[in-house]
N, C-alpha and C positions, 0 to 999 in steps of 0.2 A: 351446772349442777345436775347429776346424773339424776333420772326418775324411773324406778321399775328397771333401771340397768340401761334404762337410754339417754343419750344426753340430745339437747336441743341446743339448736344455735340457730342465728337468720336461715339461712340455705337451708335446711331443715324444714323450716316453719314455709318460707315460699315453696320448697316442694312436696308438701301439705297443701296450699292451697290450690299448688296445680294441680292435684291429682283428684281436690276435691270442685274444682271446676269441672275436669273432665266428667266427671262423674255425672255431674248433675247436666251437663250437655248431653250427654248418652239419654237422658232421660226424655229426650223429646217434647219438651216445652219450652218454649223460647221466655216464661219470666224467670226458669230457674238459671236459665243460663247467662242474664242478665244480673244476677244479686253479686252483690259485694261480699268477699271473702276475706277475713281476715283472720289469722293461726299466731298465735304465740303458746310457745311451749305445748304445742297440742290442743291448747285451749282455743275451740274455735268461735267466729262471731260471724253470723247470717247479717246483714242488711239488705234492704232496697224494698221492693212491692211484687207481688202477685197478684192474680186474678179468684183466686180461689182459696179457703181455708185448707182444703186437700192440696194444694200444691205447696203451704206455707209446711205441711205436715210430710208431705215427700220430700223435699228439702230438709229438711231435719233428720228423718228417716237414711237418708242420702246418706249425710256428714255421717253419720255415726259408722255407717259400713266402712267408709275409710280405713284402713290401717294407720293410727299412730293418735287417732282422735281421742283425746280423752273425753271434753267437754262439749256441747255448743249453747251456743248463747244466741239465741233468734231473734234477732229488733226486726222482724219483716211484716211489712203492713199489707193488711187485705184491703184492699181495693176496688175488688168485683161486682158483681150484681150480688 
């Protein structure tokens, strides 16, 4: 079903999350490059852990630059000092 004139489908949604993998790899810290990404319909979902509430916040910050993102949904645990 079309949304905003674009339609989703699997292949789609996997290449969302590889683009927002990359992303977050670029960003030079080995917990964002570590999280679990999952995209349906644009709709994205952060898991896994960080070291810092700034890094839980780059990561968010992140997803949203993407092109096609509509949402994200952050389950990512601080863990740090």
């Amino acid at each position: 079903m079309p949304l905003n004139g674009l339609a989703f489908c699997e292949a789609t949604d996997r290449d969302l999350e590889s683009r927002i993998s990359n992303f977050l790899c670029h960003q030079y810290r080995q917990a964002l490059s570590a999280l679990e990404i999952e995209a349906r319909n644009g709709d994205v979902t952060l898991r896994g852990q960080v070291s810092t509430y700034y890094e839980k916040q780059l990561a968010i910050s992140c997803c949203r630059r993407v092109a096609g993102v509509l949402s994200v949904d952050c389950s990512v645990d601080v863990i740090g000092a």
